[in-house]
C-alpha positions as CSV (number, residue, x, y, z in Angstrom):
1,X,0.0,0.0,0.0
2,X,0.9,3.5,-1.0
3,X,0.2,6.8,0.1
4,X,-1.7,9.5,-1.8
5,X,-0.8,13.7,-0.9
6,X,-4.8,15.1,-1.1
7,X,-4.7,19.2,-1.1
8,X,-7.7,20.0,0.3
9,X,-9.0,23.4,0.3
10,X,-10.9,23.9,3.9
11,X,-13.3,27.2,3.6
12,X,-14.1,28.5,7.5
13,X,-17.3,29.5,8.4
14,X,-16.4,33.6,8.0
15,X,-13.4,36.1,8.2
16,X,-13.0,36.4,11.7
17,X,-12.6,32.6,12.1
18,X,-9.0,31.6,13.5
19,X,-7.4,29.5,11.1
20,X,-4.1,28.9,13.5
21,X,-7.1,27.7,15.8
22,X,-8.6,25.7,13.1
23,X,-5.6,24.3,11.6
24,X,-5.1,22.3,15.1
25,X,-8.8,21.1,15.6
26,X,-8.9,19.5,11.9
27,X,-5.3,18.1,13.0
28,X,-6.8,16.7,16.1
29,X,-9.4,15.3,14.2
30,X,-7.7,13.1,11.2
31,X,-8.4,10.1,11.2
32,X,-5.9,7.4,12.1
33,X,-3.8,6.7,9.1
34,X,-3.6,9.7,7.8
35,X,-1.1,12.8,8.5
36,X,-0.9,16.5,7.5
37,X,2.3,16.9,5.3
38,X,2.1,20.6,5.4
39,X,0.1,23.6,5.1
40,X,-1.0,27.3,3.9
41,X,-3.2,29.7,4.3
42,X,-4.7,31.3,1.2
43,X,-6.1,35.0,0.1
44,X,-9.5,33.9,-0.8
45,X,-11.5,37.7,-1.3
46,X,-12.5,40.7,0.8
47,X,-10.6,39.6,3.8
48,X,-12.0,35.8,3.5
49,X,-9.0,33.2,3.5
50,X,-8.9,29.7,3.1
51,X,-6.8,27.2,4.6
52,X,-5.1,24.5,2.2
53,X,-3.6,21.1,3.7
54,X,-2.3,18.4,2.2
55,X,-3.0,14.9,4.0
56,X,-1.4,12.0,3.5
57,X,-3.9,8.8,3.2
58,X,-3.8,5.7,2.5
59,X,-3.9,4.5,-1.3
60,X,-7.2,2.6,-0.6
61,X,-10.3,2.4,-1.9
62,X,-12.4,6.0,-0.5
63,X,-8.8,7.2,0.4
64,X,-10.3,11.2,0.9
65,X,-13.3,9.9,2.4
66,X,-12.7,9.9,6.0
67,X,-11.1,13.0,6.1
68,X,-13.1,15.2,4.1
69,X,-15.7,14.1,6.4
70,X,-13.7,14.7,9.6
71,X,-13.1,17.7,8.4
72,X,-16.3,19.0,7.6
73,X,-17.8,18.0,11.2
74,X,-15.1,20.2,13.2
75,X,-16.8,23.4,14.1
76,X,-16.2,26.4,12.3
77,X,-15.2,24.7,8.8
78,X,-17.8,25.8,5.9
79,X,-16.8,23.5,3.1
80,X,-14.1,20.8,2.7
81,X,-12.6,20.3,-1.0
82,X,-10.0,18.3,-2.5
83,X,-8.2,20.2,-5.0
84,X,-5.4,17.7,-6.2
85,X,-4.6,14.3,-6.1
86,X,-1.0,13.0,-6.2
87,X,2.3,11.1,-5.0
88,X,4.1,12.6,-2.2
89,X,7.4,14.1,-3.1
């Protein structure tokens, strides 16, 4: 088995959201087998910011899956989209 790098592009719920904060709750909340290889935050417009992880999973069947719904069930996180698919470097 394999890994797979996801970029996921992790929209907060509005501009005064903390993404430091957020960062370390979707961190805490990865499911096991799966790690954060790094991270950004991203201008998204009029003061709203994204934050983009990549997340290593598994190369399984659903690999995204599991995270994309941890993700979306931490509080404060809008939307959850992957936004490239690829080997780790």
């Amino acid at each position: 088995m394999g890994e797979v790098a996801a970029t996921m592009k992790i929209m907060p719920e509005g501009v005064d959201t903390d993404l430091d904060d957020l960062k370390n709750k979707l961190e805490a909340a990865l499911p096991e087998g799966s790690s954060v290889y790094g991270s950004e935050i991203e201008p998204v417009a009029f003061g709203l910011k994204a934050l983009k992880m990549v997340v290593l999973v598994g190369d399984l069947e659903g690999g995204t899956e599991s995270v994309e719904e941890a993700f979306a069930a931490v509080p404060g996180v809008e939307s959850v989209q992957v936004t490239d698919l690829g080997r780790p470097v």
